[in-house]
N, C-alpha and C positions, 0 to 999 in steps of 0.2 A: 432366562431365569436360572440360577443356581439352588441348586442342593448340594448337601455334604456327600462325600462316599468314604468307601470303608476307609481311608488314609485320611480322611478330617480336611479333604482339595475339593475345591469347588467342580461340580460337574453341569453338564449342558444339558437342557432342558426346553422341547420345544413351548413358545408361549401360542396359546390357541388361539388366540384374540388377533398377535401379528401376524400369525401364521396365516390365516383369512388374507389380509389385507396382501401380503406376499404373492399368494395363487393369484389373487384379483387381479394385480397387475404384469404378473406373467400372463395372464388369461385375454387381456386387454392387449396386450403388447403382442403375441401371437392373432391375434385378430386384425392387427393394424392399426391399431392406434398408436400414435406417435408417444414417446414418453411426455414432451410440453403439455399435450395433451388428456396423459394420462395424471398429471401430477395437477392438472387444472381439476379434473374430477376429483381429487382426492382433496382438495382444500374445497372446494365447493360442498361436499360432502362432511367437513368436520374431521376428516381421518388426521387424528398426528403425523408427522411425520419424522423420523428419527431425532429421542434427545425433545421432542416435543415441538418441532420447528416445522417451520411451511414447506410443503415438498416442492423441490423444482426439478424438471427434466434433467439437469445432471444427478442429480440422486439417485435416478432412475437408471438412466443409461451408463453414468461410469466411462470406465475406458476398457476396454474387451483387453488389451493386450497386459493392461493391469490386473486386468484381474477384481476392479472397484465398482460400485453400484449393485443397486438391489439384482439387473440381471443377468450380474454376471459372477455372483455369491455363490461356488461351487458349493457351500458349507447347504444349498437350499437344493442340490441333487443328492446329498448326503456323501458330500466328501468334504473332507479337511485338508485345504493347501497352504501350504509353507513358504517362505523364499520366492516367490512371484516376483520380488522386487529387490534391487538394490538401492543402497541411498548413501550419496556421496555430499560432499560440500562443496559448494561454486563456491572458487576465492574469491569472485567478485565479487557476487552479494553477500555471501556470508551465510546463504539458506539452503536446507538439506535440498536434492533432487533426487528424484526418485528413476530408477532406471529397470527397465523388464528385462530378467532374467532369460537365458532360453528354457523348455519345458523340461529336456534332461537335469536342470537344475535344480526343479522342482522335490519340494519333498509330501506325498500326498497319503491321507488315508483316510480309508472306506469309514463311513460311520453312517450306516443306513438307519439306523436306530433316529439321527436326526432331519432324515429329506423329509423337504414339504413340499418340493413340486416331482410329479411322476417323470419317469425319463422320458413318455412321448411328448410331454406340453416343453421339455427341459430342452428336447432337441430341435422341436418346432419356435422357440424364439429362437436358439441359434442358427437356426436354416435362414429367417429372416434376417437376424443380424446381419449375417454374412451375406445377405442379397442387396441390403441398402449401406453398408461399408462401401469406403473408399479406402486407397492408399496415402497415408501422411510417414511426408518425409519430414522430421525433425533436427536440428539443431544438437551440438552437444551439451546444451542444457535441457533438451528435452522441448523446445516451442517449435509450434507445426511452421513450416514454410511453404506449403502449399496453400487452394484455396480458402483452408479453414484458419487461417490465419489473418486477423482483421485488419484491415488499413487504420492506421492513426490518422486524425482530423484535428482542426485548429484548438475544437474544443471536445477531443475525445476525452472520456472521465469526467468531468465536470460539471456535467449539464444532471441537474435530479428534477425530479416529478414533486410538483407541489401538491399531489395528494396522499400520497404515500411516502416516500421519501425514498423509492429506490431509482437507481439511475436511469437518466436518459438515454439510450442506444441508439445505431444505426438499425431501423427496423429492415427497408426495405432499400428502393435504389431514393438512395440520398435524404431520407427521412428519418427522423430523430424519433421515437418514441419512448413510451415508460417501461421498461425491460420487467418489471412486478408483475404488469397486467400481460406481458407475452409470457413471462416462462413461470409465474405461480398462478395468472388467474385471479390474485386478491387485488386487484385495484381497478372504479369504475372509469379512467381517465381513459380513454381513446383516445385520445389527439394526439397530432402529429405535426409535425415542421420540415419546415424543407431546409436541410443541413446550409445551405447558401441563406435564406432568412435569418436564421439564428446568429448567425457567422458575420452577416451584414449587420444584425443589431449591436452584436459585441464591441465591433470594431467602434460603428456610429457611434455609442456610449463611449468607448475610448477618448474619440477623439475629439467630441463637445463635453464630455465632462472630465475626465482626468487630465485631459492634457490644455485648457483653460488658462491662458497665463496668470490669472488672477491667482490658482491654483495654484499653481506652478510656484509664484512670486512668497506665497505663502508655504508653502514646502521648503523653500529655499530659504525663508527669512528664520524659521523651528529650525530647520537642521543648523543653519549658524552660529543660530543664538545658544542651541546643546552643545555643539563645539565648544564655543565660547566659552560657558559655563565649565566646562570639563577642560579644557586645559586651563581653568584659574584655580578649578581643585587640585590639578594635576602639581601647576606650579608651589600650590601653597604646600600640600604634600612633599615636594621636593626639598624648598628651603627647608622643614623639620629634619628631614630625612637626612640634608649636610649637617643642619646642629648636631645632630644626636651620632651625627660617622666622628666628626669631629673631635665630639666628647669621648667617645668611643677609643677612637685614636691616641686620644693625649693619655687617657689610662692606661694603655698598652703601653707608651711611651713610660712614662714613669714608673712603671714593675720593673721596666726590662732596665732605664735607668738604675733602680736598684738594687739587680739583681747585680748589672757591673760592678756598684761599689762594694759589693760583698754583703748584702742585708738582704741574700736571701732565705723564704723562708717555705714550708711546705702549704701551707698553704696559699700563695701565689701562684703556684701550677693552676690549683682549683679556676682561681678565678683570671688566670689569663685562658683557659679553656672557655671558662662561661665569655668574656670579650672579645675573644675571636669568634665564635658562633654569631653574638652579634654583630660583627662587622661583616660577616658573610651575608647576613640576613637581609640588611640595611644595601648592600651591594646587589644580591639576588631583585630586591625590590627596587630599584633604581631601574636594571634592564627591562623587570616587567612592564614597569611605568612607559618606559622609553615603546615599547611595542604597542602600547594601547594607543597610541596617537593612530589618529584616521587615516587610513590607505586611499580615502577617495576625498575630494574635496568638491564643491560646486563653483560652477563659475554664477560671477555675482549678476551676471545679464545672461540667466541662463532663462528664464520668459518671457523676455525676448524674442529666445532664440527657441523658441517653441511651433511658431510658425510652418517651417517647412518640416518636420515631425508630424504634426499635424497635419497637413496636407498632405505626407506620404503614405496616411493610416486610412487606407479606401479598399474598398473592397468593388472590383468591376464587376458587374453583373455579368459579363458573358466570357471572364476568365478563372474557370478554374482553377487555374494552375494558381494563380497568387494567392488562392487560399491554401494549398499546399504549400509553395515556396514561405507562409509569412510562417506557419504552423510551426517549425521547427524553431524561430525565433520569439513570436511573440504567444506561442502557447504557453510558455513558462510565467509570460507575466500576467499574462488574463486569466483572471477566476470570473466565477458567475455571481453577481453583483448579490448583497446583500438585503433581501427587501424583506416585507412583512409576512405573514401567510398568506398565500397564494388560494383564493376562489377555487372549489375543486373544478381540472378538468382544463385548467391552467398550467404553463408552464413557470418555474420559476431562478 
């Protein structure tokens, strides 16, 4: 909460109400309770939680070396930190990263006037922190390469909970569940799949229903037929497009014819400027045209030739590995099928 002070600048002001719920969960968290844990009681309870949204165990925990999360908000031992971080731009993605400062970097100051957890209970989470930390060795983007760093799977991201809407994770060893009900607590869905079932449905649906010659034959005959269509707009677009260069042309022709015979005039500049613009124009649009033709073509007995596709889309029951080998391929092209509302407690 703010107030004014004598300069008419916003000042800090503890709120009594969060302040509660802040000791609660240092209190909690010094006792042992996990943050997943602790952020399950807090939605089960009705507490807000920041901005008005459901609490999840990263809110709680943060990153200690950042400096982020409810317990590791020096501003709640009654200091103010500065520069904790720096943030640069990956040219690959184009998205800030954020990078920890060392502590001499740091710019800090005392403001006791706003602690709301004592220095014993302040020190006694960080005794724990530092007892159930690990070492993560990161990347120069900043992502862990150790074990907190998740394996990718055929259908990692994809798979959501038909009761709630949040994603489906890897819970345990090789089991998919509703990631809501582990890390907020708000969802009654328990079930669970075994990452090889889901992975064997995907594929099965692949390969009796998308890949169907009948299917097939019918994808092949719409994309044709839009060809088709599209290069007769193309072509008829073209023929205009020589009349009008043409006409274009013979008027240039004829200023500049009579500008030889000596009948020129000031105004002819005007408009061989405006008729060269359009003959750029009409030239510009011709190239463009030329690039819109299709890069890819279909062969015309191509389901057919859908068979051995089809036959190579299996998933063996006692090889792993060809769920990882197909992942890197056919994960780009499998999404999770489109169906109705899913019964709670239901995957979908």
């Amino acid at each position: 909460m703010l107030e004014g002070d004598a300069d008419g600048r916003g000042k800090r002001r503890i709120n009594g109400a969060e302040a509660e719920v802040v000791q609660r969960i240092f209190r909690l968290f010094a006792e042992g309770v996990s943050p997943r844990a602790i952020a399950k009681r807090l939605n089960a309870d009705g507490v807000p939680g920041p901005e008005g949204r459901l609490w999840q165990d990263t809110t709680i925990r943060g990153q200690v070396e950042r400096g982020t999360g409810i317990l590791n908000n020096a501003i709640y031992a009654g200091r103010l930190e500065w520069n904790r971080c720096s943030y640069v731009k990956d040219p690959e993605t184009g998205k800030r990263v954020a990078r920890p400062n060392p502590p001499e970097a740091w710019e800090v100051v005392e403001v006791p006037e706003l602690r709301i957890v004592d220095a014993a209970l302040w020190e006694r989470v960080k005794e724990r922190q530092a007892s159930i930390s690990f070492e993560i060795t990161r990347d120069d983007q900043g992502n862990a390469l150790n074990r907190a760093h998740r394996r990718k799977f055929l259908l990692s991201g994809l798979l959501t909970c038909g009761c709630c809407g949040a994603g489906y994770t890897i819970m345990g060893k090789e089991l998919y569940g509703c990631s809501g009900r582990r890390r907020k607590g708000n969802c009654a869905n328990d079930r669970t799949i075994s990452r090889f079932d889901i992975e064997r449905r995907v594929l099965t649906g692949l390969k009796e229903r998308l890949l169907a010659p009948e299917l097939v034959r019918e994808f092949v005959d719409s994309f044709r037929a839009g060809v088709e269509a599209a290069t007769a707009d193309r072509e008829a677009n073209r023929r205009t497009r020589e009349r009008e260069l043409a006409a274009v042309e013979r008027k240039i022709a004829g200023i500049l014819k009579a500008i030889e015979d000596g009948l020129y005039h000031e105004s002819m500049k005007e408009r061989l400027t405006i008729l060269e613009a359009d003959k750029a124009r009409l030239l510009a649009e011709a190239e463009e045209s030329d690039a819109d033709l299709p890069s890819v073509l279909l062969h015309p007995q191509l389901s057919d030739r859908t068979h051995p596709v089809s036959a190579a889309v299996r998933l063996p029951s006692s090889s792993r590995a060809a769920v990882r080998a197909g992942g890197s391929a056919a994960g780009r092209r499998c999404g999770p099928a489109r169906r109705p509302a899913t019964p709670a407690g239901q995957l979908r």
